[in-house]
C-alpha positions in Angstrom: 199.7 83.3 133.4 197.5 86.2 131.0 198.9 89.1 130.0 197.6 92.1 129.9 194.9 92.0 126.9 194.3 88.5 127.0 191.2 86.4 128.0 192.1 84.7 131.7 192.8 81.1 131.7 190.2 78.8 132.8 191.9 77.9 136.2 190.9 81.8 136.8 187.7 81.8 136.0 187.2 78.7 138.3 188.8 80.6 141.3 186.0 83.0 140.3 183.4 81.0 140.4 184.2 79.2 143.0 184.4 82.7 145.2 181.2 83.5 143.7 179.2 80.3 145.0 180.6 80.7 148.4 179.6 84.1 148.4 175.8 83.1 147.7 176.0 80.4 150.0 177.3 82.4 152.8 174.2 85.3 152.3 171.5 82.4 151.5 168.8 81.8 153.4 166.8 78.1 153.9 163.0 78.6 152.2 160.3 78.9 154.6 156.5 78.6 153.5 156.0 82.0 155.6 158.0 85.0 155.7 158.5 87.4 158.5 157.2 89.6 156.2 153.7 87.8 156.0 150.6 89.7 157.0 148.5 87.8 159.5 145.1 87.3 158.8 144.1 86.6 162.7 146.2 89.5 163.5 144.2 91.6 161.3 141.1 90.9 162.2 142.0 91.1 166.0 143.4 94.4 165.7 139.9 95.7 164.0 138.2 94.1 166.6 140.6 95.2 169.5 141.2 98.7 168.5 136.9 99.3 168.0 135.6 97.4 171.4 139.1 98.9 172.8 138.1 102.4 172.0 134.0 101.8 173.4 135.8 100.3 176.5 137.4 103.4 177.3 134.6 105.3 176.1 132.3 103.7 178.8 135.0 104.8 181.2 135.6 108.3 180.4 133.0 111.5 181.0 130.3 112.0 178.8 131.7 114.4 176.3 135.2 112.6 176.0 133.8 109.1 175.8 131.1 110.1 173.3 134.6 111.4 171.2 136.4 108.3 172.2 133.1 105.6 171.1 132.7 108.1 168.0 136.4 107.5 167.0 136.9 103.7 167.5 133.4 103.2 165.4 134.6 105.1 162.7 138.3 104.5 162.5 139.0 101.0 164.4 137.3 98.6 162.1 139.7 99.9 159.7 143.0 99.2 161.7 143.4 95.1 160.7 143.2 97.0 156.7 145.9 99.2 157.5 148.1 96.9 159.1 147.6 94.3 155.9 148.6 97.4 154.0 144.9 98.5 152.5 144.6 102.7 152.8 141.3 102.6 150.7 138.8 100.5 153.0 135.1 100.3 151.6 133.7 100.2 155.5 135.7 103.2 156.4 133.4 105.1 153.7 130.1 103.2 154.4 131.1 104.5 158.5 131.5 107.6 157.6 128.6 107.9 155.7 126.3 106.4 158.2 127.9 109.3 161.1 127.4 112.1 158.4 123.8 110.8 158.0 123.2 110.5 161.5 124.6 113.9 162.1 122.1 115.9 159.9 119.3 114.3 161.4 120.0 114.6 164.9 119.6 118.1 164.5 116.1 117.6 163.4 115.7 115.3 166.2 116.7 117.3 168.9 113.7 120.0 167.5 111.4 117.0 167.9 109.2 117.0 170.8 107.0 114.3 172.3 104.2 115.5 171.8 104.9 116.2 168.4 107.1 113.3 167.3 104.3 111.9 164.6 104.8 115.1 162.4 106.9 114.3 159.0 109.9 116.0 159.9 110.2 114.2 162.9 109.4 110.9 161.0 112.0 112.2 158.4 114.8 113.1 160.9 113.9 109.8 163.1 114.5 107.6 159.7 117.4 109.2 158.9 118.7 108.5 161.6 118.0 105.1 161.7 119.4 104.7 158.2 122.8 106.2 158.7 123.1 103.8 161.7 122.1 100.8 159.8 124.8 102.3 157.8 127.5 102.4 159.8 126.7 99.3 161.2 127.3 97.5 158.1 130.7 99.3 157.7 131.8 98.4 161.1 131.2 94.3 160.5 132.0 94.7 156.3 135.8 95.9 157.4 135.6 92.7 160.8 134.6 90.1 158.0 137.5 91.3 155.8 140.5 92.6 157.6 141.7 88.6 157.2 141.2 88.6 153.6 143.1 92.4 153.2 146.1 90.5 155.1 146.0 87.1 152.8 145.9 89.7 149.5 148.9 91.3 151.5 150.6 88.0 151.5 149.9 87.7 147.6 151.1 90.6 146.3 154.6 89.5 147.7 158.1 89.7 145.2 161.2 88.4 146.8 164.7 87.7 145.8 167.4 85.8 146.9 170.4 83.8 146.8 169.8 80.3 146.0 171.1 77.3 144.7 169.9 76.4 141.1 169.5 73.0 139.9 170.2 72.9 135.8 169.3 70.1 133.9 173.1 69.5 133.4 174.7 70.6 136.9 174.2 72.8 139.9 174.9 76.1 140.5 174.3 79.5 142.7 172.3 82.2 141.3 169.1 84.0 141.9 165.8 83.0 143.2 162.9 85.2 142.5 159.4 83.8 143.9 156.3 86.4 143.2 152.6 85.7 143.8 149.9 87.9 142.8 
């Protein structure tokens, strides 16, 4: 027996520890190489893919002033989708697309002043270029974010710090505590 203002006895502290370990054990978890919380690399680059040709689809199937608004849409913003899902907001294709379509739109304003007849004149060289450019452009954005939405997914997977009950092997005995894995 303590009293009050003493240290407990060592049978206590046992009783303690004892609690303690069945306590971790009871909350713990076996290892797995992959988390539920794991990004999938397929998964991301099927949704860029998906989301994109999804979008053109309905395009295709819609009127002409809705589809052009769909097809515009899913070229700028679904290549970007498998990135957002591996938890990437900045994605350097996004800003390529969107400067390729803000290209494209100041020269198709030139182009539409273009005639036939005319369409040798520099302006309608310049506007015919520009157009061609921001294109090229955006074409390059769309496959830059396909070829990396699986990479933004296994950087996901990477930055990853969890913790959890485990048991600890000392180099004198075995006991509960923490386990804290982290990858970078």
């Amino acid at each position: 027996m303590t009293s009050l203002g003493t240290s407990p006895s060592s049978e206590d502290m046992r009783h303690t520890i004892v609690l303690a370990v069945l306590a971790v054990l009871l909350v713990s978890s076996t290892a797995r190489a992959e988390s539920i919380d794991d990004k999938s690399p397929t998964l991301a680059t099927v949704a860029s893919v998906g989301a994109t040709v999804g979008a053109i689809g309905l395009a295709i199937r819609s009127g002409e002033e809705t589809g052009l608004y769909l097809a515009s849409a899913g070229l700028l913003l679904g290549p970007s989708v498998g990135h957002w899902y591996a938890g990437d907001a900045a994605v350097p294709g996004l800003v390529l697309r969107g400067a390729g379509f803000g290209l494209m739109a100041l020269t198709v304003a030139s182009a539409f002043d273009c005639r036939i007849d005319d369409s040798h004149s520099p302006s309608c060289s310049a506007a015919t270029a520009g157009f061609v450019v921001g294109f090229g452009v955006m074409v390059v954005g769309v496959l830059y974010d396909f070829g990396t939405a699986g990479d933004s997914a296994r950087r996901a997977n990477l930055r990853t710090v969890k913790l959890a009950p485990a048991m600890v092997a000392g180099p004198h005995s075995q006991g509960a505590g923490l386990g804290l894995t982290t990858r970078f």
